[in-house]
C-alpha positions, 0 to 999 in steps of 0.5 A: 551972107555969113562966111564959111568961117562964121558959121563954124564959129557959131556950131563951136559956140553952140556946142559948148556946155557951160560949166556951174561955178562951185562954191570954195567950200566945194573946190576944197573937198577931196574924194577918199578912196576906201582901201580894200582888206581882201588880200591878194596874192601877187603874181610870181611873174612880179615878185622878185620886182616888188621885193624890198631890197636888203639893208645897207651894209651901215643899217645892219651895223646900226641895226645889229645888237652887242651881245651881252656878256655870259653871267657867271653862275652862283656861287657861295663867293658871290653871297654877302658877307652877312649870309656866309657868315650865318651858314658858317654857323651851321657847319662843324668845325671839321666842315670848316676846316676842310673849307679853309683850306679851298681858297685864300678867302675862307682862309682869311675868312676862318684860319685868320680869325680862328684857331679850329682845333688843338688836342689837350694836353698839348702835344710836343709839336704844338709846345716848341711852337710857342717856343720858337715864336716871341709872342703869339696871338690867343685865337678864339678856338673853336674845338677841343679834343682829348683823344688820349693818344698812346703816340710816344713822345720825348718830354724834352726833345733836346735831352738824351733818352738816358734822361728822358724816357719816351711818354705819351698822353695816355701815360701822362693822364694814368700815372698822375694825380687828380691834383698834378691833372688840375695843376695840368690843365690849369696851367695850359688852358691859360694860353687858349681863349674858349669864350667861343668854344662849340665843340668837346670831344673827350673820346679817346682814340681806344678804348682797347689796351692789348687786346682787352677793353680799359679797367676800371683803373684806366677809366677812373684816371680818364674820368678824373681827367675829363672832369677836372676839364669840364670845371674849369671850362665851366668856371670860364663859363665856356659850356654853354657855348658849346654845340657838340659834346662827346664823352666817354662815360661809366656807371658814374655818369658824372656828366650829369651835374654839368648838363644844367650849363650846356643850354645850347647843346645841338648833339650829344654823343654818349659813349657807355663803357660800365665796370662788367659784372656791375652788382645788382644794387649799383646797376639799378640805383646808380648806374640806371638812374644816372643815365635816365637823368642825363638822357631826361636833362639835355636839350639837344635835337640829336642824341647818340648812344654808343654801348662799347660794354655793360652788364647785361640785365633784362632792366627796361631803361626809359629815355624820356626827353622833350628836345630829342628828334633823331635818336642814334643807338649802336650796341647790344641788341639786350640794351633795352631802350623805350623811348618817351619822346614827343618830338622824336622823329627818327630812329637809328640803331646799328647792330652787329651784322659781320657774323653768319648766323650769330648776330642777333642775342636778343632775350631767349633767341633760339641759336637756329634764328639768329642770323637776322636781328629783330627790328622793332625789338632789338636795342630799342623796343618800338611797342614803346613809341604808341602815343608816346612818341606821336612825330615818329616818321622813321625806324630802322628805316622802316617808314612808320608816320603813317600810321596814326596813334589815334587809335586803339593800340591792337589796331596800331600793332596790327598795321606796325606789325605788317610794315615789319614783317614786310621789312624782314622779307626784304632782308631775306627772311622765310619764315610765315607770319605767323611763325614771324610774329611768334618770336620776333614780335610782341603781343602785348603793349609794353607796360612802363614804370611809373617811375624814371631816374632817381625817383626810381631810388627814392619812391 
C-alpha cells in the first residue's frame, strides 16, 4: 500500500504541464514595444523630480561661446589704394586740399606727391622760399591761379623804401609790356612742373577799381596777360589736361582759338566783362559771334555763364552745344539766351533778387511789375528748349521733364505755362493768368536764326 509520501509525489507529477521546446531561431526573437506619439502631460506632483539637473560649472565653460570682436565701420581708409586713388580724380583740388590736411595719410598721399596750388606771378613769400632752400623738388601742380591781387608788397624786401617802392601783382601786369609779360611768365613757369595741371583759374579777385568796373585799359593789359599764359602752357602741351578753366573775357574772346586744345575740359567758367557802349557793328560781328563760337566749341558737361556788364541789345544769342547738361547763368535778365543743346538737362539762372520793387528789367516791363522776374523769360527764354533740348529735367527749379515734346508746340505751352504760372504763385505773386500770361509769358514759339556764330558774319 502507497505511502502518504508517494502519492503527493505522484499529484505533483501529474500536475505539471509540460513545456514544448523551441527552435533557436525562436529563443533569439525578441518582442518590440511600439512607443506611443499621444503626449501626456506630467503630474505637477512629479515635475520637479523628473526635471533635468543644470549643467556643470566646467560644461558651461566648454559650452559658453567668446564673443567675437566688434568690426569697425567703414571707412574710406579701409579701401584699396586703387579705389582711393580713382575718386581722388573726382574731387577738385580745393576738396583735395581740405582732405590733405585731415590725417597723416591723404597728406602723404596728395601734399607729398603734389604741389595744389600757387598764384602766378609768384608772390614774394613763395620767391624767398626758394631763396632759402639749396634745392627743391618740381612737384607736379595741379592748380594755377591769377587772381591779380592789389595786396602790396616790397619787390626787394631787404631794401629801404627809398629804393623800392611798394607794388603788387595788379601793378606788375598793368604797367608792363606784352613782350616783359612773356619775358615774366617765361622765366617763372621754369620752375613748375604742369604736365598734370587740371585747373586754371584766370579770374582776378575784382573786377572793380575805386568804385568803378575796370577800363578797357585794364582789360587789355589782363587779356594780354591771360593770353600769353595759355600759350605757353599750351606749348607744354599742358591744356588738354586741364578739367576747370575759369576766365575773365570781353568782346575779343580770345579764348576762342585754344578751345580745339581743352578736349578733357569738365566745367567752363565765362565771366563776360564787354567795353560798354559797344557799336552795333562790333557787338553783332565780333562780340556775338565770338561767344557763340566758344559756347558751340567746348566739351564740357558744365557751363557757367557769369555777365558782370554788356552792352545791352535786344540780339537773341543762340548757345548751341552737344556736351553741355547743366547750364549756370547769372546776369541781366536782357542777356537773352536760347539754349540748342540735346543733353542739356539742367538750368540755373541767378538774377538780381536784393531790391524791393526793382529787380526785374527785362524788355518793356512795366515799373509797377517788377518785383518778381519773369521765370522762363528772363536771361534765359525757355519757348527755346521745345524739341530743341528734349533731356530738359529742370529749369529755375521748375520741374519740366514731364511734359513731352512729341507733341504739337501749343499743347507743349500750354501745359509748361500751368507749371510757371504755378511757380509764380508760390513766390508770392497776384495776379490771374490770364493777366499773368499777358506780360510775363509768350504766345508764339520763338523763332531762331538759321544762321549761329561766324556764319552770322559770313552768309
Amino acid at each position: 500500500m502507497p505511502s502518504h509520501l508517494d502519492l503527493l509525489k505522484m499529484g505533483w507529477v501529474i500536475d505539471e504541464v509540460p513545456t514544448p521546446k523551441k527552435s533557436p531561431r525562436q529563443q533569439m526573437t525578441t518582442p518590440v514595444l511600439r512607443r506611443s506619439s499621444r503626449k501626456r502631460s506630467m503630474p505637477p506632483a512629479f515635475s520637479s523630480v523628473f526635471t533635468s539637473p543644470p549643467p556643470s560649472a566646467k560644461k558651461s565653460r566648454k559650452d559658453a561661446k567668446v564673443p567675437s570682436p566688434p568690426v569697425a565701420p567703414p571707412t574710406l581708409l579701409t579701401l584699396p589704394h586703387c579705389a582711393i586713388s580713382r575718386l581722388l580724380l573726382c574731387l577738385d583740388v580745393d576738396s583735395l586740399e581740405r582732405l590733405s590736411a585731415t590725417c597723416s595719410y591723404f597728406d602723404q598721399m596728395i601734399a607729398g606727391k603734389f604741389l595744389l596750388s600757387i598764384s602766378f606771378p609768384f608772390p614774394v613769400s613763395f620767391i624767398k622760399e626758394v631763396m632759402d632752400d639749396d634745392s627743391f623738388e618740381k612737384k607736379p601742380l595741379l592748380k594755377l591761379s591769377g587772381k591779380k591781387t592789389r595786396d602790396e608788397f616790397k619787390t626787394i624786401p631787404d631794401i629801404t623804401e627809398d629804393y623800392s617802392e611798394p607794388s603788387s601783382l595788379h601793378k606788375l601786369i598793368i604797367g608792363n609790356s606784352p613782350e616783359m609779360m612773356d619775358y615774366l611768365v617765361f622765366s617763372q613757369m621754369s620752375l613748375l612742373s604742369l604736365h598734370k595741371l587740371r585747373e586754371l583759374d584766370l579770374v582776378p579777385e575784382s573786377v572793380k577799381q575805386e568804385g568803378r568796373l575796370l577800363g578797357q585799359r585794364i582789360m587789355d593789359s589782363y587779356s594780354s596777360f591771360d593770353c600769353s599764359l595759355l600759350r605757353h602752357i599750351s606749348r607744354l602741351g599742358s591744356l588738354k589736361c586741364l578739367t576747370r578753366l575759369d576766365m575773365l573775357v570781353d568782346q575779343n574772346l580770345y579764348l576762342e582759338q585754344f578751345m580745339a586744345e581743352l578736349p578733357n575740359l569738365l566745367e567752363l567758367g565765362l565771366t563776360i566783362l564787354t567795353r560798354p557802349g559797344l557799336s552795333k557793328h562790333v557787338y553783332l560781328h565780333e562780340y556775338i559771334p565770338r561767344l557763340e563760337a566758344v559756347v558751340t566749341a567746348t566739351k564740357a558737361p558744365v557751363l557757367k555763364v557769369t555777365v558782370v556788364a554788356e552792352t545791352r541789345r535786344q540780339v537773341n544769342k543762340i548757345f548751341k552745344n552737344s556736351h553741355v547738361e547743366k547750364l549756370v547763368l547769372t546776369g541781366p535778365c536782357t542777356f537773352n539766351i536760347f539754349p540748342v543743346m540735346e543733353r542739356l538737362k539742367e538750368v540755373v539762372v541767378n538774377l538780381e533778387t536784393s531790391l524791393l520793387d526793382n529787380n526785374c528789367t527785362y524788355w518793356k516791363s512795366r515799373i509797377d511789375d517788377r518785383g518778381l522776374h519773369r521765370a522762363g523769360l528772363c536771361c534765359v527764354n525757355i519757348g527755346a528748349v521745345y524739341e530743341n533740348c528734349p533731356n530738359l529735367e529742370r529749369f529755375m527749379g521748375v520741374e519740366v521733364g514731364m511734359v513731352s515734346h512729341k507733341q504739337t508746340f501749343n499743347k507743349w505751352n500750354i501745359r509748361m505755362k500751368k507749371r510757371f504760372y504755378d511757380d509764380y504763385l508760390q513766390q508770392g505773386g497776384s495776379k490771374e493768368m490770364k493777366a499773368w500770361a499777358k506780360t510775363r509769358w509768350f504766345s508764339r514759339r520763338p523763332v531762331l536764326p538759321m544762321n549761329i556764330g561766324y556764319d552770322r558774319v559770313f552768309n
